[in-house]
C-alpha positions as CSV (number, residue, x, y, z in Angstrom):
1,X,81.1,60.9,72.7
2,X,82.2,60.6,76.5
3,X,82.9,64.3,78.0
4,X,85.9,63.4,80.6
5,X,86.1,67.0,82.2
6,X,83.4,67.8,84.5
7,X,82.7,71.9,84.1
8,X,80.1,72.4,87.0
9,X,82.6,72.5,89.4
10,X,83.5,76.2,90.3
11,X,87.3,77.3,89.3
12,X,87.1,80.1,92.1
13,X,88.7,79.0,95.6
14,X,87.2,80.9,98.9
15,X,90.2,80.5,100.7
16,X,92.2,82.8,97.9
17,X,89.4,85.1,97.6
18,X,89.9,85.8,101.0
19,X,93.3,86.0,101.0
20,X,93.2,88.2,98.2
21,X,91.0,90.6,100.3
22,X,93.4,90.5,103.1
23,X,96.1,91.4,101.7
24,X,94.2,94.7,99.7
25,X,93.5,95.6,103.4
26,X,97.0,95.1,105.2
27,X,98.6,96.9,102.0
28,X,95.8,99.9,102.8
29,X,96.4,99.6,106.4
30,X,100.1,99.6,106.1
31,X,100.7,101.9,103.4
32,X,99.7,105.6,104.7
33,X,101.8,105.1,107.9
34,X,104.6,104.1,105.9
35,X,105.0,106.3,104.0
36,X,104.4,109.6,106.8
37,X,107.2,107.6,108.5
38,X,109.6,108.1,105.7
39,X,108.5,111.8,104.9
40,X,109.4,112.3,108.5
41,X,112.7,110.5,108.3
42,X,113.6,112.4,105.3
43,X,112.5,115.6,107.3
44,X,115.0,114.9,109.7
45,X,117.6,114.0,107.8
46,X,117.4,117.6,105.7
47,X,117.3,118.8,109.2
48,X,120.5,117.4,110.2
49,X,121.7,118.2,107.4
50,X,120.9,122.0,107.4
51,X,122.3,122.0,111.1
52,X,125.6,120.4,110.0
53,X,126.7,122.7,107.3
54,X,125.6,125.9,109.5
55,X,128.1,124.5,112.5
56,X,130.7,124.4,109.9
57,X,130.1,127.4,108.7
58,X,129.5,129.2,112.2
59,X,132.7,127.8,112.9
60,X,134.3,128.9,109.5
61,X,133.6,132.3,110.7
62,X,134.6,132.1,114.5
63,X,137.9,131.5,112.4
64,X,138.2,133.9,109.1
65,X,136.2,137.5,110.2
66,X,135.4,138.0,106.5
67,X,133.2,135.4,106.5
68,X,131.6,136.5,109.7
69,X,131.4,139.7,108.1
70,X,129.3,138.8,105.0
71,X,127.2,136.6,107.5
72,X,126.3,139.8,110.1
73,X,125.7,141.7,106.9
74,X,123.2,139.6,105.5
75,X,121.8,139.3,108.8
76,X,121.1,143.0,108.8
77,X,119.9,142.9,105.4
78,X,117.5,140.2,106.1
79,X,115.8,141.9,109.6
80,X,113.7,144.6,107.6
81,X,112.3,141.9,105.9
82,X,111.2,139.9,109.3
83,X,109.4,142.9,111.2
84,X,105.8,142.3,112.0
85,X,103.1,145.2,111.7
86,X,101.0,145.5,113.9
């Protein structure tokens, strides 16, 4: 019987072994500073966010004294807790 499929011929291509191992590096290289750049987006954004509700709020109480009341209150509260020994 005639065999019309020659197996010695290697199935495995250079070309996408290398690409293969290019892209496992570019996805290492790329990875770490991607994601520190969206912790540190993410960082700001809680930040702005923090800093925009306590302008509201500082401004709540520049307009109702209760509420600048209950925030000098817990101010004083808070400071024994914030001394340093030395």
């Amino acid at each position: 019987m005639t065999a019309f499929v020659h197996n010695q011929f290697s199935f495995d291509h250079d070309g996408a072994d290398r690409a293969a191992k290019v892209a496992r590096t570019v996805k290492t290289a790329v990875a770490a500073p991607l994601r520190k750049l969206s912790q540190r987006i993410a960082a700001f954004v809680a930040e702005s966010r923090s800093a925009s509700e306590d302008h509201k709020l500082w401004e709540m109480a520049l307009a109702d004294a209760r509420v600048m009341a209950d925030i000098s209150r817990a101010m004083k509260q808070g400071a024994p807790n914030k001394v340093a020994f030395y």
